[in-house]
C-alpha positions in Angstrom: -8.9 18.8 -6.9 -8.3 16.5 -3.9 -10.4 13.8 -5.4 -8.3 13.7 -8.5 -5.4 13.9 -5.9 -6.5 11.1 -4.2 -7.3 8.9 -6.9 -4.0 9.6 -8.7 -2.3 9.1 -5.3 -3.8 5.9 -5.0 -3.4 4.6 -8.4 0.1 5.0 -7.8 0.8 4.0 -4.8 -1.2 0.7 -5.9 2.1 1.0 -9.3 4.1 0.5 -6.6 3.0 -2.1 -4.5 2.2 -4.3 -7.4 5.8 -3.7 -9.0 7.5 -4.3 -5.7 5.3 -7.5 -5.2 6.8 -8.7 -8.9 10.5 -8.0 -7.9 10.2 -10.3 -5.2 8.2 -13.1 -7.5 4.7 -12.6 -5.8 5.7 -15.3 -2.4 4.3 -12.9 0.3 5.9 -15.4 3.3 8.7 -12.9 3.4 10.5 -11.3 6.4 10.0 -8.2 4.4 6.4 -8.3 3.4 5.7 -9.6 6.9 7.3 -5.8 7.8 5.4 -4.4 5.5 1.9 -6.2 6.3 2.5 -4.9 9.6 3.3 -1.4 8.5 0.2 -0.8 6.2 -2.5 -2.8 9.2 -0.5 -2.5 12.0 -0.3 -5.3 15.0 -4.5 -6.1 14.5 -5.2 -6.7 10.6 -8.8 -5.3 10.0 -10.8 -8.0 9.8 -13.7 -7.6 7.1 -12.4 -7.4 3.9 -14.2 -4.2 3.4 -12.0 -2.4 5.9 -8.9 -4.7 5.1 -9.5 -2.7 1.6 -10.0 0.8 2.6 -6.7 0.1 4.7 -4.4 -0.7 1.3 -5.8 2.0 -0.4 -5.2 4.0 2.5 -1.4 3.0 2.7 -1.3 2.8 -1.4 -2.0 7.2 -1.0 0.6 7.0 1.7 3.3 5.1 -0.3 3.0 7.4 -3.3 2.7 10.6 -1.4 6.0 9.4 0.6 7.4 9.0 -2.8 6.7 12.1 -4.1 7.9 14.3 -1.1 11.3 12.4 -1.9 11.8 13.9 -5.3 
C-alpha cells in the first residue's frame, strides 16, 4: 500500500505544482517561486538532474500530503 500511497501522493502533489505554475502564467523569475525553489532544494540546488528530480518528486509527496492533513 505505500507504493500506491506514494505514487498517488506524488501524482498529486505534481496537480498542484503544475496548476499553481498556470495561475501565475508559467514566468518562474518570481519572488514567490524564488521562495518556493528554495523551499523544495533548499540554499544548494542538487546539481545532476537526476537528484534535482528525485528532489521535486520528493517535495511533490510533501505538497500533497501537506494538503491532505489540512482537510
Amino acid at each position: 500500500m505505500a507504493i500506491l500511497r506514494d505514487t498517488l501522493d506524488t501524482a498529486r502533489g505534481l496537480g498542484c505544482l503544475l496548476v499553481m505554475l498556470a495561475r501565475s502564467g508559467f514566468g518562474r523569475s518570481s519572488a514567490y517561486w524564488a521562495w518556493r525553489t528554495s523551499t523544495a532544494f533548499g540554499d544548494a540546488p542538487p546539481r545532476s538532474p537526476g537528484d534535482r528530480a528525485r528532489a521535486l518528486l520528493m517535495y511533490a509527496r510533501w505538497i500533497s500530503r501537506t494538503r491532505r492533513l489540512g482537510r
